[in-house]
N, C-alpha and C positions, 0 to 999 in steps of 0.2 A: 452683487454679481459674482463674486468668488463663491460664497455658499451653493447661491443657484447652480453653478460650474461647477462644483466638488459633490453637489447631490445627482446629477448628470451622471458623473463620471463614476462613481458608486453606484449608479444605477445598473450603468453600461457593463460595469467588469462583474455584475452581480448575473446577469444577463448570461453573459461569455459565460461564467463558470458553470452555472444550472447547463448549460449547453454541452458544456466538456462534458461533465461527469455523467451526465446523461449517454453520450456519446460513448464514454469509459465504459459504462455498465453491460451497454450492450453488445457491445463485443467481447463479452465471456459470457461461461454457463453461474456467475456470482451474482447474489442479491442481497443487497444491505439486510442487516436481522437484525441491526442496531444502532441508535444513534445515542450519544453522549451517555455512553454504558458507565455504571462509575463503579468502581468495586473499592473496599477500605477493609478493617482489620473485623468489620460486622462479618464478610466472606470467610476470613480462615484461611487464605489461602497460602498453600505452601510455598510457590514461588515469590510471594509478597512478605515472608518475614524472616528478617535477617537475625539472628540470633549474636545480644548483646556482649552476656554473660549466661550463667547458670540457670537465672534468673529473671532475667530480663530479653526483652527482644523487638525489632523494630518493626512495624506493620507501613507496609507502604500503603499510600492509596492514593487514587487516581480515574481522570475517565476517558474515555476511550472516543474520538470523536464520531468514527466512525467503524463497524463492525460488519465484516461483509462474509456469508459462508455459502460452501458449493457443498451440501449435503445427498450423497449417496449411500446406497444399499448398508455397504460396509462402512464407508469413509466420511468425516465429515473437514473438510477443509476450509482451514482460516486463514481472512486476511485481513492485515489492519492497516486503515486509513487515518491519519493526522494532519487537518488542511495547517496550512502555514499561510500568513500575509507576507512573509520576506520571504527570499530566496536561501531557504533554508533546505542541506543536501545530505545525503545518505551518506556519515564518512564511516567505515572501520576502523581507522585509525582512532579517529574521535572516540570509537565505544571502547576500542581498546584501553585506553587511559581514561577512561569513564567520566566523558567529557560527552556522551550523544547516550544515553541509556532509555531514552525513552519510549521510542519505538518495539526494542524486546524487551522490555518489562509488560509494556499492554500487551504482544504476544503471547508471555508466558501466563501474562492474567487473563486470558480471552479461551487459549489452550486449555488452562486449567476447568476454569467454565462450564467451557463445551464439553468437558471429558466427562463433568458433575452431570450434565443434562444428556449426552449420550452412553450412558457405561459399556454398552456392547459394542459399539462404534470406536474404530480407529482414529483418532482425531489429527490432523497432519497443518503443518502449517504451509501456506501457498505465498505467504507474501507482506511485506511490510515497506508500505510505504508514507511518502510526504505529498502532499497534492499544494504546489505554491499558488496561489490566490494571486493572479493578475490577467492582462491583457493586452499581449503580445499586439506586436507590427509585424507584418510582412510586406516587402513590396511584392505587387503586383505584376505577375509577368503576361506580357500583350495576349490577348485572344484565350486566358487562362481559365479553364471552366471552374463554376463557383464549389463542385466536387475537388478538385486538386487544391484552392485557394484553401478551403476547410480541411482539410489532411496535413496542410503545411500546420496550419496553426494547429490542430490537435497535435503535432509532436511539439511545437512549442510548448504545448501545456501538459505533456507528458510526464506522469508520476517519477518519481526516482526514490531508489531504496533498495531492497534485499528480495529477487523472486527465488521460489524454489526450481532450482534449475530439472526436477521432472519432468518430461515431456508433458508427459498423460497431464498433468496441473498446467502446464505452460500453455496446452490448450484450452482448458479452461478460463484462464486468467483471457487467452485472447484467444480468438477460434480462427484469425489471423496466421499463426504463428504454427498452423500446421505443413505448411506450404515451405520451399528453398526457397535463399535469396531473400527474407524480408525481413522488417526492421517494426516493431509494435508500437504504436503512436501511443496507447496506453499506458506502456509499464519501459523501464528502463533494459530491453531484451531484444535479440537479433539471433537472427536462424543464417547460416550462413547458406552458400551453395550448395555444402555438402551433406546439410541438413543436421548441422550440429551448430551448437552455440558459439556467436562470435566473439571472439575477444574482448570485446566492449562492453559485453552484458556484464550484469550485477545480478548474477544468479549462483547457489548453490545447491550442492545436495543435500539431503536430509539428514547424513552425518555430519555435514558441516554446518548446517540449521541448529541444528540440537548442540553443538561447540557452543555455537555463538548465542544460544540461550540460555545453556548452562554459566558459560564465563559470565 
């Protein structure tokens, strides 16, 4: 009876997710171009080797669980996906003491990449996040349409991590977020009244993207 109970409940949160991220996709102009991308020292890649000595040097490698791009004329923007079964969360502090590295390293190997596969294109990065694997509770408020019931629970299941605080991308990421006053059930990002970014977002610019993939 526990196994039958626990293949249930795997079933159910298997269900819920296929539904978020469904839910996720479609409110931006991004489409997965990849799953379980794996790059090693076979790529060459510049941001993946760390130099020993004179002589020697270390090749990362790694794969990427999920690879999402919004390619345009000029631009090709990335963003990566990392599902988690815990409640695992985007800290700065954490990468700072190089204790959370693994979201921008698949960045800088995903960037690198695209830049091989587009050379005349701008390649930009729009976002790196965690998507936690579970299956939230809400209570239910009286007479509540199953539209408001479902929006509660997609911010429950709301990504968290690092957006690129551009507008032009942040509409992309969610088509949501060109409007004042709103909050993206997607990505960890708020538009305030005045139609600038709320304090609570976990957004930056592009100079500050490229800080935090260079360090």
């Amino acid at each position: 009876s526990r196994n039958a109970y626990l293949a249930r409940r795997v079933e159910h949160i298997t269900q819920r997710t296929v539904w978020a991220l469904q839910q996720q996709i479609q409110k931006g102009d991004f489409v997965p171009a990849g799953f379980e991308v794996s790059f090693s020292a076979a790529d060459n890649l510049e941001a993946m080797k760390i130099a020993l000595s004179k002589d020697e040097a270390l090749h990362l490698r790694g794969r990427i669980d999920r690879l999402d791009l919004c390619e345009e004329e000029k631009q090709v923007y990335v963003k990566i996906i990392d599902y988690k079964s815990g409640s695992t969360s985007f800290d700065l502090l954490a990468l700072y003491y190089g204790l959370q590295l693994q979201l921008v390293l698949y960045l800088n190997a995903a960037m690198e990449l695209e830049q091989r596969a587009h050379p005349d294109k701008n390649v930009l990065p729009a976002g790196i996040f965690y998507y936690n694997i579970k299956d939230p509770i809400v209570d239910c408020v009286e007479k509540e349409s199953e539209e408001s019931l479902n929006q509660r629970l997609l911010k429950q299941l709301r990504m968290n991590g690092l957006a690129s605080a551009d507008p032009e991308i942040l509409k992309r990421l969610d088509k949501g977020l060109e409007e004042k006053g709103v909050s993206s059930n997607s990505i960890p990002v708020s538009i305030n009244k005045s139609g600038g970014l709320s304090k609570t977002s976990s957004a930056v610019d592009e100079e500050h993207f490229e800080l935090v993939s260079g360090y």
